[in-house]
VEXDREN-2710 file (C-alpha; in Angstrom, 1 decimal):
% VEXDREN-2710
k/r/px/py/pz
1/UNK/63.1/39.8/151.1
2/UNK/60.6/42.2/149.6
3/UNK/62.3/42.7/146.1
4/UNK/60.1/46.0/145.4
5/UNK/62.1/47.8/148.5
6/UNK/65.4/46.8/146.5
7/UNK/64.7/47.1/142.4
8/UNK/65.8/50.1/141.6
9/UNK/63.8/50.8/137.9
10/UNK/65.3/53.3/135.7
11/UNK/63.6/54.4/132.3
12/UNK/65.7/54.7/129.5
13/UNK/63.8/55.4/126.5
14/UNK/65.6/58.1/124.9
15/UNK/69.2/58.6/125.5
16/UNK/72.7/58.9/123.5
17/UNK/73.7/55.8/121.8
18/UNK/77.3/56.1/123.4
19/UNK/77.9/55.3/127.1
20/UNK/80.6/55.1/129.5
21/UNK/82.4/52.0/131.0
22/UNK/84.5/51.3/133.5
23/UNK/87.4/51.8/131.5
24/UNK/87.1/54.1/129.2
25/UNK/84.5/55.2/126.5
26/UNK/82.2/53.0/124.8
27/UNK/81.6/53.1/120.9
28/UNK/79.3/51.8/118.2
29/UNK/80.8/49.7/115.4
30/UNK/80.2/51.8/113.2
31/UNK/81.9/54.9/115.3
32/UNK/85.3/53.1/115.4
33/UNK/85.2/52.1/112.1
34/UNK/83.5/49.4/111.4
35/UNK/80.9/49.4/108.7
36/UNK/79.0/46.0/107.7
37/UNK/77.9/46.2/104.3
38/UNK/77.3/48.5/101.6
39/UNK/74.1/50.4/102.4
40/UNK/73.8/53.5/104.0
41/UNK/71.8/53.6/107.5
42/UNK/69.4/56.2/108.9
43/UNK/69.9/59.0/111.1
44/UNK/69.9/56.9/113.9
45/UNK/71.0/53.8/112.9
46/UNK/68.5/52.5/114.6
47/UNK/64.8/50.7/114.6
48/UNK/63.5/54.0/115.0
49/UNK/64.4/54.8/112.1
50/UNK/61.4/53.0/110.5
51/UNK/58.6/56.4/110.6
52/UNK/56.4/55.4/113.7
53/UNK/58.5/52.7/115.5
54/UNK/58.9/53.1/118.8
55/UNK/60.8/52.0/121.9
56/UNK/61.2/52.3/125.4
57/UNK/63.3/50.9/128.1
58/UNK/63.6/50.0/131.5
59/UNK/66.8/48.6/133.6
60/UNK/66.2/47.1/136.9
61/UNK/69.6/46.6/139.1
62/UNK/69.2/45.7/142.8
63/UNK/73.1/45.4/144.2
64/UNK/75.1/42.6/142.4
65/UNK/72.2/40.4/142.5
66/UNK/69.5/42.1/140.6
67/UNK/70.7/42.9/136.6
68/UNK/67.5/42.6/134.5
69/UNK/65.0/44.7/132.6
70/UNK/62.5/45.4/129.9
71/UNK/62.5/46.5/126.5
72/UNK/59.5/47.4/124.7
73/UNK/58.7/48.0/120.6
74/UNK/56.0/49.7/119.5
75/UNK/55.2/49.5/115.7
76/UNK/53.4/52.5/116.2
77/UNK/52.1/54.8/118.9
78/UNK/48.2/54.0/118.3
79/UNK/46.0/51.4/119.4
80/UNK/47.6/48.6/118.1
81/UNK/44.6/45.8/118.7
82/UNK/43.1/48.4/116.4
83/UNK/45.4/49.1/113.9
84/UNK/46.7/46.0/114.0
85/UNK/50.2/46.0/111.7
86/UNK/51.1/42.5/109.5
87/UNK/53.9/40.1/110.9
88/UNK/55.8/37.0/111.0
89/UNK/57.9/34.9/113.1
90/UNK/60.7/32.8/112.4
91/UNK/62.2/30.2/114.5
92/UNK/66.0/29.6/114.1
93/UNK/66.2/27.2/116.9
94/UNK/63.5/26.6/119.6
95/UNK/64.9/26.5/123.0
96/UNK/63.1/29.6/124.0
97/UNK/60.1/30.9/125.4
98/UNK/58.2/33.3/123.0
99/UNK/54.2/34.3/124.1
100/UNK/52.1/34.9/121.1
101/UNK/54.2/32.9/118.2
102/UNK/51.1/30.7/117.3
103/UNK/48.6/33.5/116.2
104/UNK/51.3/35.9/114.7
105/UNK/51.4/32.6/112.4
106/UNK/48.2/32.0/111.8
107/UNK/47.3/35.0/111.2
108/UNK/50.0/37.1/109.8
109/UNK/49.0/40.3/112.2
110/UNK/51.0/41.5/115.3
111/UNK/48.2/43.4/118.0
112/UNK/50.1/44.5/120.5
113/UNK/53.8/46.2/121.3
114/UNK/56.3/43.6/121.7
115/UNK/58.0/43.4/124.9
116/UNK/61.7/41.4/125.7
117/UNK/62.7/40.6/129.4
118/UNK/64.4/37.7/131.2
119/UNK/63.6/33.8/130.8
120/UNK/61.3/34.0/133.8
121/UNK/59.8/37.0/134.3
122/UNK/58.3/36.4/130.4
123/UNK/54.6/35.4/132.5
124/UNK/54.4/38.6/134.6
125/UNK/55.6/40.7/131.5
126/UNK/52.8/39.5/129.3
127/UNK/50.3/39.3/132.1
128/UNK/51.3/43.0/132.5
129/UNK/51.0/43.9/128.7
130/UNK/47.6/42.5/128.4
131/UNK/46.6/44.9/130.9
132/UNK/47.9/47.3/129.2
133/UNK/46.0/46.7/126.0
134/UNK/42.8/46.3/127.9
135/UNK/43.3/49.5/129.3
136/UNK/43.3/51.5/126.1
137/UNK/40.1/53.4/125.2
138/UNK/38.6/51.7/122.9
139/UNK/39.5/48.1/123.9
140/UNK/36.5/48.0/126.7
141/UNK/34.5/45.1/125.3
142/UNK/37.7/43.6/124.2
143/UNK/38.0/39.3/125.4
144/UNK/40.9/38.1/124.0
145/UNK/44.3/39.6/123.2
146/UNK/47.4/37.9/121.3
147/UNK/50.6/39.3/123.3
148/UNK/54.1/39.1/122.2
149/UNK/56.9/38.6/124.5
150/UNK/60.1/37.0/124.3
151/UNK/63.5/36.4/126.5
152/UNK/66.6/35.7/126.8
153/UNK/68.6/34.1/130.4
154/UNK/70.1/36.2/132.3
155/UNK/70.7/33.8/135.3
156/UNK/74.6/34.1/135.7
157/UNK/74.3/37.9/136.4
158/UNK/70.6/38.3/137.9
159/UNK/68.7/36.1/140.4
160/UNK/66.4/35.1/137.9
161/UNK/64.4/32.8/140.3
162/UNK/63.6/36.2/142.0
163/UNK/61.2/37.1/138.8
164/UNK/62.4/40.4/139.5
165/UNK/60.3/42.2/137.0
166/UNK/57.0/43.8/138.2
167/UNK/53.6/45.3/136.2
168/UNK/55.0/48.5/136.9
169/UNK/58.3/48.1/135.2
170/UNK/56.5/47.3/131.7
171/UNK/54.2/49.9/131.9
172/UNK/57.0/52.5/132.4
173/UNK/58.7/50.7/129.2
174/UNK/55.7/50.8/127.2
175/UNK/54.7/54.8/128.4
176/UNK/58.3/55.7/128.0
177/UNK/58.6/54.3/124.0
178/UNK/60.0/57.3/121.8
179/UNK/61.3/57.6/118.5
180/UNK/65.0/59.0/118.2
181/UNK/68.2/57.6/119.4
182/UNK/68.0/53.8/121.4
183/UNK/69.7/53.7/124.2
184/UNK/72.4/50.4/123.8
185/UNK/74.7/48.0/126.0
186/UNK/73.9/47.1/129.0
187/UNK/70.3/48.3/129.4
188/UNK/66.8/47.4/129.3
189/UNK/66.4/43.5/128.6
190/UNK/69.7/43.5/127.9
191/UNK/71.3/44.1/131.5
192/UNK/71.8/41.0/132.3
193/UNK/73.1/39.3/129.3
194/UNK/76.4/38.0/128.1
195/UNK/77.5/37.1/124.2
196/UNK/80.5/35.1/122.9
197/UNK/81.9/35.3/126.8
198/UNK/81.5/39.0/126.9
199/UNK/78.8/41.4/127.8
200/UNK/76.0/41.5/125.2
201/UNK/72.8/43.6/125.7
202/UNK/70.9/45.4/123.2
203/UNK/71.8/46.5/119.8
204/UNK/70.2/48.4/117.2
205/UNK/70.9/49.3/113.1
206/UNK/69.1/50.0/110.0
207/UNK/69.5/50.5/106.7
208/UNK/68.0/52.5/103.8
209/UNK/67.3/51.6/100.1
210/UNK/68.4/54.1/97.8
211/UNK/65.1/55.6/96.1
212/UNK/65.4/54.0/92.8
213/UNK/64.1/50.6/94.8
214/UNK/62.1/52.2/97.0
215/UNK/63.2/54.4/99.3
216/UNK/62.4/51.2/102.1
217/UNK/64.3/51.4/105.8
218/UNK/64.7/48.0/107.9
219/UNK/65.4/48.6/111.3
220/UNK/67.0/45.9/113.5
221/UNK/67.1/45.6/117.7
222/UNK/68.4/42.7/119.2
223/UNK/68.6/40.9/122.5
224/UNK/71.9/39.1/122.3
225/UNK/72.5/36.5/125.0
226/UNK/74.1/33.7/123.0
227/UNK/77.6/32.4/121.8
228/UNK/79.7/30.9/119.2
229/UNK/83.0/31.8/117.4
230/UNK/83.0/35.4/117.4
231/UNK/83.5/36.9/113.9
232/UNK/83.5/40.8/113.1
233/UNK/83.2/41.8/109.6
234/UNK/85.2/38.4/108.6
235/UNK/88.1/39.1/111.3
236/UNK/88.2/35.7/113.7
237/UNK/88.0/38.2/117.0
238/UNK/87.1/35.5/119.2
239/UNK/89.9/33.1/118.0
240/UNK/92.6/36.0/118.3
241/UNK/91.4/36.7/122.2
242/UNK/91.6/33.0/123.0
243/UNK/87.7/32.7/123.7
244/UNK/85.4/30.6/122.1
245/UNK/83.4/27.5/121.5
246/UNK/85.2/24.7/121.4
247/UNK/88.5/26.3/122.3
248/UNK/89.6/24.5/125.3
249/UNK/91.4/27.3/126.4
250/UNK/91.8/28.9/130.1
251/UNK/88.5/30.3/131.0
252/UNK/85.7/28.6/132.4
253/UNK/83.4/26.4/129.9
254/UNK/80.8/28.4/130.9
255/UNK/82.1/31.6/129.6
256/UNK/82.4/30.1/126.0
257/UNK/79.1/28.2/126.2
258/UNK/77.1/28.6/123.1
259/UNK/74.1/28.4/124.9
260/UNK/72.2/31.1/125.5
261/UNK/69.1/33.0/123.4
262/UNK/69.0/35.8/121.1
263/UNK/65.9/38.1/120.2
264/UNK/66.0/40.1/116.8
265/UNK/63.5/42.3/116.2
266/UNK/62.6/43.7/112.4
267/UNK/60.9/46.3/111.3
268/UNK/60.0/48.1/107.9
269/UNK/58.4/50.3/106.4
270/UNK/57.8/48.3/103.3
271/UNK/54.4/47.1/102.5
272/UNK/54.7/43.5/102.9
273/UNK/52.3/40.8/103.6
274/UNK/53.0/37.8/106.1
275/UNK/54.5/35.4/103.6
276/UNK/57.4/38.3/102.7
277/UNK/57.9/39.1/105.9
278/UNK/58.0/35.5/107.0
279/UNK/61.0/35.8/104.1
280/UNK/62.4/39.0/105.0
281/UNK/62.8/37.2/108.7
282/UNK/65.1/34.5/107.4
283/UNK/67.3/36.6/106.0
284/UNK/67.7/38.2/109.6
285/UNK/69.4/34.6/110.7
286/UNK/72.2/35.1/108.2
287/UNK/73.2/38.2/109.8
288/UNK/73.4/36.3/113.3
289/UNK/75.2/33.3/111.2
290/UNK/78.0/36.1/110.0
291/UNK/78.8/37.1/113.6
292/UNK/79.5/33.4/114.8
293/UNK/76.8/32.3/115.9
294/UNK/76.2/28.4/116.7
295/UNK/72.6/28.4/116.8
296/UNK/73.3/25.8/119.6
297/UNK/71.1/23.3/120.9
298/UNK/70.2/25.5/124.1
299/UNK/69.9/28.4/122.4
300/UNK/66.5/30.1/121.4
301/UNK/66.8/32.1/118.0
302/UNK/64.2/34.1/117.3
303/UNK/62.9/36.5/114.6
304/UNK/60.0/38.8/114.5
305/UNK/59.2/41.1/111.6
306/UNK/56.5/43.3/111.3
307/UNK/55.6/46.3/108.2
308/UNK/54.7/50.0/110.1
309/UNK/51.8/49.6/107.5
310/UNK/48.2/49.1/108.9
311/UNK/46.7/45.7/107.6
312/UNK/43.6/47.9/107.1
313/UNK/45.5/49.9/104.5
314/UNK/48.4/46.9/103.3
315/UNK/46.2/46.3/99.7
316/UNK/46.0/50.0/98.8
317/UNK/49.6/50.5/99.9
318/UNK/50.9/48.0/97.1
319/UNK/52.3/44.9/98.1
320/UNK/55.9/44.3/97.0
321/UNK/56.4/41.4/94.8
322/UNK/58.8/38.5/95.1
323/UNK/61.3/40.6/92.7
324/UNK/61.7/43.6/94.8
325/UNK/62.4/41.6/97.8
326/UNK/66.2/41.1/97.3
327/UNK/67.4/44.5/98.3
328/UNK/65.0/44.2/101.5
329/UNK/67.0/40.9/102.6
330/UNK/70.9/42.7/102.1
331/UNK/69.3/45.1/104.1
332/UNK/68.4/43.1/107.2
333/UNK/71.6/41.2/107.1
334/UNK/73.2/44.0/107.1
335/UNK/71.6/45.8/110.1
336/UNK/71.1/42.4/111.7
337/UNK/74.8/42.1/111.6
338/UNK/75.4/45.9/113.4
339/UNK/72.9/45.5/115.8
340/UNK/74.6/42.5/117.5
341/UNK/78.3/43.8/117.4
342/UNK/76.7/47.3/118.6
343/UNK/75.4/45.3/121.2
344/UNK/79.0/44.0/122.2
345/UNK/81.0/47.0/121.5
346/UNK/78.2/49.3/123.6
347/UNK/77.9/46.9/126.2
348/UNK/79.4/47.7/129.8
349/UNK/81.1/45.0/132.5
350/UNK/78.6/44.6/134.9
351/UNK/79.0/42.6/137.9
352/UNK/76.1/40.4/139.4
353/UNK/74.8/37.7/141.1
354/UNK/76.9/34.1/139.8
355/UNK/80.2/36.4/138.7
356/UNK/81.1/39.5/136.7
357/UNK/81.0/39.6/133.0
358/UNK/83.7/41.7/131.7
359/UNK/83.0/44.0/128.3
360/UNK/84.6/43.0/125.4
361/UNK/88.0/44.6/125.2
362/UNK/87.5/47.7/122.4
363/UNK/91.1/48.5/121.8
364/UNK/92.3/45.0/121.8
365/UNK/89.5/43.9/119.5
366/UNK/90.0/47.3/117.3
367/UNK/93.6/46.4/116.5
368/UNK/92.4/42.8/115.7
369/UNK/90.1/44.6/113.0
370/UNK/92.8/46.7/111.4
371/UNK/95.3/43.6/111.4
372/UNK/92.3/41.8/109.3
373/UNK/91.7/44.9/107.1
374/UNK/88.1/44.9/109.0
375/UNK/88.3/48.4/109.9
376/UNK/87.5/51.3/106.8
377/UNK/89.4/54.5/107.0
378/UNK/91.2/54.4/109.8
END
């Protein structure tokens, strides 16, 4: 079989935020009531909501066998081995396969976009993105590149073993990145994923500091693939629809597996040096804790944050200090939290190569919110 006759690639790199299901419509949290927190987002509610921050999208579906993709984020829409940006990496728990993590350490600086995919096709992703980076004018005399890729597994609804993502997919990711509206659900690197039992896929959120401390936005995307107990602004949803770690109830134990993988992506427009943002990263991990998480042993939780400011300008921009990071962390939580129920409530069934995952049920799990009080307004 000659999987570039059957991968059908679509860009998605600007679209609406709300798609259709099989079903009926689907709906951001935040659209059918449900607001985490107590700061305002942006316009978008989105990553892009950070000034320069960029992303672009491709979803690769070949029959019911095929459900993958890429998602790419640009800090900004430069050369970024040039104008490298500062950035950290936290590690909730291991089981995953993240390219780059040693040097982001080392030496607090992120040089190239980072891209998310599917557990095996991380190699040919970040085979592709050094390509890209060499390509760029510029970078001609350029012999070594750090790039960032992570994954989640998408095995139950793509044939992973296929490595279905080519050179060409990524480079349509990374050439379509925009700013605007992120396309959410089922797409991109989240195709193929499934969260809590039900159909995760990429999120976004973000949130914005009043000016008085600082006028800062933190923009969250995630990649969630991962399971739990699924809680919704406090409400025990995933104990109300009889699915969930540990429940011994009807379905299969591989539909309430905790296992799994979840990428969160952070970005600000604070200027913050690697040991804040190392901080700012953490606090990312208590927004997947308030959604149920497990954190289980086969599960691989990662953070990466990274500041829209150059490193090349980070002293003259003025560092934040340790006391002005507190508003920064309710901020992250906050969009941290969003981003992954976005990513359930936007997410579409999609049926594929081991099974169907079905979406989680919006008007069954709305009426669980209003029972708990977990719904504002409505």
């Amino acid at each position: 079989m000659v999987l570039g006759l059957l991968a059908v690639s679509v860009a998605l790199a600007l679209a609406t935020p709300v798609s259709a299901s099989q079903g009926g419509e689907r709906k951001s949290a935040r659209d059918l009531g449900v607001v985490v927190g107590v700061l305002p987002p942006g316009p978008n509610n989105a990553i892009t909501d950070v000034d320069g921050v960029l992303v672009g999208q491709v979803t690769i579906v070949a029959g019911d066998s095929i459900n993958t993709g890429v998602t790419a984020i640009l800090p900004h829409g430069g050369n970024i081995f040039r104008e490298k940006v500062p950035a950290a990496i936290v590690v909730g728990n291991g089981f995953g396969k993240l390219v780059g993590f040693t040097q982001v350490q080392e030496l607090g600086e992120l040089e190239s976009p980072i891209v998310l995919t599917c557990t095996l096709c991380v190699h040919r992703a970040a085979d592709a993105l050094v390509g890209y980076l060499l390509s760029l004018p510029g970078n001609e005399e350029v012999r070594s590149v750090n790039v960032v890729v992570g994954e989640t597994n998408d095995g139950f609804l793509n044939h992973i073993r296929l490595r279905p993502v080519s050179e060409g997919d990524v480079l349509r990711a990374l050439r379509a990145a925009g700013s605007g509206p992120v396309e959410q659900g089922s797409v991109g690197a989240g195709r193929g994923t499934r969260a809590f039992g039900w159909k995760g896929g990429i999120g976004t959120s973000s949130r914005r500091l009043p000016e008085s401390l600082g006028g800062w936005t933190v923009g969250v995307l995630v990649q969630s693939n991962y399971g739990g107990v699924l809680t919704i602004n406090g409400a025990p949803v995933g104990m109300e629809l009889g699915s969930y770690y540990l429940s011994g109830a009807a379905r299969s134990p591989e539909e309430t597996n905790p296992d799994g993988s979840i990428m969160i992506v952070v970005a600000t427009d604070a200027p913050l040096d690697h040991r804040n943002l190392e901080r700012l990263a953490r606090r990312a991990l208590a927004g997947l804790a308030r959604t149920g998480s497990s954190m289980s042993n086969g599960s691989g939780d990662y953070v990466i944050a990274f500041s829209t400011v150059r490193v090349s300008e980070l002293s003259a921009a003025g560092l934040l200090g340790n006391e002005q990071m507190s508003p920064l962390f309710q901020a992250v939580i906050e969009a941290t939290e969003e981003a992954i129920y976005n990513s359930l409530f936007l997410a579409t069934t999609v049926k594929g190569y081991r099974g169907t995952v079905e979406a989680l049920p919006l008007d069954t799990t709305v009426a669980i919110l209003r029972r708990y009080g977990a719904i504002r307004g409505r």
